[in-house]
N, C-alpha and C positions, 0 to 999 in steps of 0.2 A: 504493500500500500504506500508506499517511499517516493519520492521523486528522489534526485538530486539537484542541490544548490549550486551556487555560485557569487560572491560577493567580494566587492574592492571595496575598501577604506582608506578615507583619503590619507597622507604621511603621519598626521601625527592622532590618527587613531580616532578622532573626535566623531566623523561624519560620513555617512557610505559615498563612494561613488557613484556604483550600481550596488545591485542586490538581483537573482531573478536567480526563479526556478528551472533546473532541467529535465527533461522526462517525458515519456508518453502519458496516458493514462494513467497508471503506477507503476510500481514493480523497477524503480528506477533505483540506482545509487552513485554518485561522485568519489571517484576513488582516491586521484591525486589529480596538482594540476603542477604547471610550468608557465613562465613569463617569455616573453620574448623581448626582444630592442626597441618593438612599437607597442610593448603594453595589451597585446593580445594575450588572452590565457587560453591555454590549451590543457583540456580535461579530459582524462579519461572514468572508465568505471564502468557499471553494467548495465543494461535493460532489456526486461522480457515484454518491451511493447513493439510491435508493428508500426505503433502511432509516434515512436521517436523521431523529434525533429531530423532530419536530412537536408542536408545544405550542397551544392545548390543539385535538386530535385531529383535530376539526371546524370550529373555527370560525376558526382560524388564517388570517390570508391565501390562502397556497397551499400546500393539504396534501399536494399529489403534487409531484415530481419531473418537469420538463420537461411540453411539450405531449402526451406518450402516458405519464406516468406511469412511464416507467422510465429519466429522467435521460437523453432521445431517444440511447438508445441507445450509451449510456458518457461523452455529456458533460458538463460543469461544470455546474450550476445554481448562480447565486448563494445565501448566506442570511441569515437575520438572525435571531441567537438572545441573547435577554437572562435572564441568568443570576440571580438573586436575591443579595439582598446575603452571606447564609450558605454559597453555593455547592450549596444543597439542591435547588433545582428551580430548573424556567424559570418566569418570567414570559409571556415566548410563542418561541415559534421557526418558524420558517414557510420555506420555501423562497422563493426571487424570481426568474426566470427564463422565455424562452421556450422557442422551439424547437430552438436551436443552444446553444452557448458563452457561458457568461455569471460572471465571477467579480465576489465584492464586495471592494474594495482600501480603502477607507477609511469610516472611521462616526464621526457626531457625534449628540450627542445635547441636545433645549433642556429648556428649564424645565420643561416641561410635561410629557416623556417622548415625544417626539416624536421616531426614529429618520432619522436621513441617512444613505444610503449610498450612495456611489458606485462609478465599478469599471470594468467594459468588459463588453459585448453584442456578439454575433455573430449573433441573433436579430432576426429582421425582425417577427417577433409577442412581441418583450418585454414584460413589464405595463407598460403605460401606464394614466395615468389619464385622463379625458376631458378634450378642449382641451386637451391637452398644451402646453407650452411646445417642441417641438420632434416632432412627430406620425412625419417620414419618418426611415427606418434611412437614413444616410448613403453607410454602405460601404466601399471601400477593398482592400488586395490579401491582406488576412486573410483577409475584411471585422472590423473591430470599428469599433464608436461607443463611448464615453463614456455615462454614464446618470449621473441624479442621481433617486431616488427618497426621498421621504419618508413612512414610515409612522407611522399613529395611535397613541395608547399603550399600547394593546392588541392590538397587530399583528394586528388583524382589516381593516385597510381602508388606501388610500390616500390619503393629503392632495392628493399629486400624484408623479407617476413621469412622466419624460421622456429623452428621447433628447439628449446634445450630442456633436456632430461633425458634418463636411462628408465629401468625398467621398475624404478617403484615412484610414487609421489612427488613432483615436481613445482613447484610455485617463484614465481617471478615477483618479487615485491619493492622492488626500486632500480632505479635507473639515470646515470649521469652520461653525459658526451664531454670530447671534451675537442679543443679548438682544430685536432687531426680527424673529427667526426671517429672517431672510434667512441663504442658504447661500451659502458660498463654498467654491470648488473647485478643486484644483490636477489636472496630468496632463500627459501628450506629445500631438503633435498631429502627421501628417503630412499635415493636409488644408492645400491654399492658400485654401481655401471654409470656415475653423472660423467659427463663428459669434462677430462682433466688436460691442460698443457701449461708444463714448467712450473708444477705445482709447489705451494708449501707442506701442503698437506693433501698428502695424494690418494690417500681411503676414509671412509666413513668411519667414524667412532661411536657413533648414536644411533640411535633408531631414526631420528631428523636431524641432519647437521643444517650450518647455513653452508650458501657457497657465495663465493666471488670469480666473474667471471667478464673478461672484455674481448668482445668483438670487434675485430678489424672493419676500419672504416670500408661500406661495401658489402657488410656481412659475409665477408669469403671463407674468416679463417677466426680460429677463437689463438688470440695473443697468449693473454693466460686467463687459466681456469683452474677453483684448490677450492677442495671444500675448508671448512670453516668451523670446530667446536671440540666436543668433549665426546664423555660416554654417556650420555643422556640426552637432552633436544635442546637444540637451539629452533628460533622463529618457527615454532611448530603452529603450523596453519590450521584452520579450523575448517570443515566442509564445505566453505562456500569460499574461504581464502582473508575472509574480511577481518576474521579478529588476529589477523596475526601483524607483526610490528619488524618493519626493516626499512632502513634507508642506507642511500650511497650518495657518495660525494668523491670530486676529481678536480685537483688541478687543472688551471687553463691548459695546459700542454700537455697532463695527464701524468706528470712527474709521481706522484702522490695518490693512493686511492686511499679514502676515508670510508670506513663501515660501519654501521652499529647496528644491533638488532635487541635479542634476550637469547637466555643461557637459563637452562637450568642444572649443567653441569656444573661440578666443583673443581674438576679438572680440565677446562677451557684453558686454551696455549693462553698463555701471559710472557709479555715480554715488556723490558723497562715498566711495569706497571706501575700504575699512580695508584691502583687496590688489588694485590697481587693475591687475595683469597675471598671467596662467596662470600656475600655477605646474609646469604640467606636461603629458602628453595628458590628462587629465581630473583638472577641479577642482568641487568643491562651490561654490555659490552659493547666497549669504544675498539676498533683496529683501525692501525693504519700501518698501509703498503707501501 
């Protein structure tokens, strides 16, 4: 019964800009958003309406809902809708999504107005772009994978959209670019098979670990990929992916990746830490690469 929102406040907090709701009918939700150089925000998140705004009409990426046009039948369709800087109209909004379950959990945006979003797929026919960097749906006891898609700046086409996870529980929960357009991306993982290069930590210790993982500007090739925790769960997702907690951050040139999520291990790698032991059943953890 949810929409999703969206609202600007002027700099020092006093007075809206805009404010306005997003969504069909119901069944909507705003998952994360991103700014750009003109003050556009660009949102993603999920809706089971047919009746989601689509911007413009026709030429929008995916202007229906699911593979039959009616959200297959009461489920999530990821989207991506960029708001104009006055809060008067879209710039584009488009649906993203297969056949099954599909929500978008984080978006970044580069220089050029080139959309990231990532999130989790339950869809064995999600948009892919061709030569994917990651072609087969993985799987797992949901099933969901991980996706990292990037659209053009007119949300009419794909740069590249692909599949990341192995063969158990996959969630994609943040997402940074950085001034080489390479993307990097945070999330949980219960595959022992997640896809690894030049890792720190190159096997699963938990039943959910997180991971960190950047894709080459292009989506051709993953730079590096390491899972991320202890012997217990890190950003352990909830069935719909919403209650779970991760963000990422990147130097302008990508020097640096910044992580944080939760930890309910007592043994999370710690290095130079500022609180080198738990301080409880579940603690926050700060990484940096």
């Amino acid at each position: 019964t949810s929409n999703g929102f969206v609202t600007k406040l002027n700099s020092s907090g006093s007075a809206l800009v805009y404010s306005t709701y997003l969504g069909g009918g119901s069944g909507d939700f705003a998952g994360a958003v991103a700014v750009d150089s003109s003050d556009n925000a660009y949102v993603t998140g999920g809706t089971k309406n047919k009746t989601f705004p689509v911007f413009p009409l026709t030429t929008a990426f995916q202007t229906s809902c699911g593979t039959d046009g009616n959200c297959n039948g009461g489920l999530f369709d990821a989207f991506v809708s960029v708001i104009n800087s006055s809060g008067s109209g879209f710039v584009y909004s488009t649906f993203l999504g297969g056949e099954s379950n599909d929500e978008g959990l984080g978006i970044a945006v580069d220089s050029a107005g080139d959309a990231y979003v990532t999130g989790f797929t339950s869809s064995t026919a999600f948009k892919l772009s061709t030569s994917p960097l990651q072609a087969k749906f993985g799987g797992g006891s949901l099933p969901t994978d991980a996706f990292v898609t990037e659209l053009n700046p007119t949300g009419t086409g794909l740069i590249y959209s692909t599949y990341l996870g192995g063969s158990g529980d996959d969630t994609g929960l943040g997402i940074a670019v950085d001034s080489n357009k390479n993307a990097y991306v945070t999330g949980e993982t219960g595959s022992p098979d997640f896809p690894t290069a030049s890792a720190t930590q190159s096997q699963k210790k938990g039943q959910n670990d997180a991971f960190v993982s950047e894709i080459s500007a292009g989506g051709s090739a993953l730079v590096f990929s390491t899972y991320l925790g202890g012997s217990l769960n890190e950003n352990t997702a909830s069935a719909s992916g919403r209650g779970s907690l991760g963000a990422i951050a990147v130097d302008t040139a990508g020097a640096n990746i910044y992580v944080t999520g939760s930890t309910t291990s007592t043994d999370f790698p710690t290095v130079a830490a500022e609180q080198p032991a738990a301080g409880g059943t579940g603690d926050a953890f700060v990484a940096k690469y």
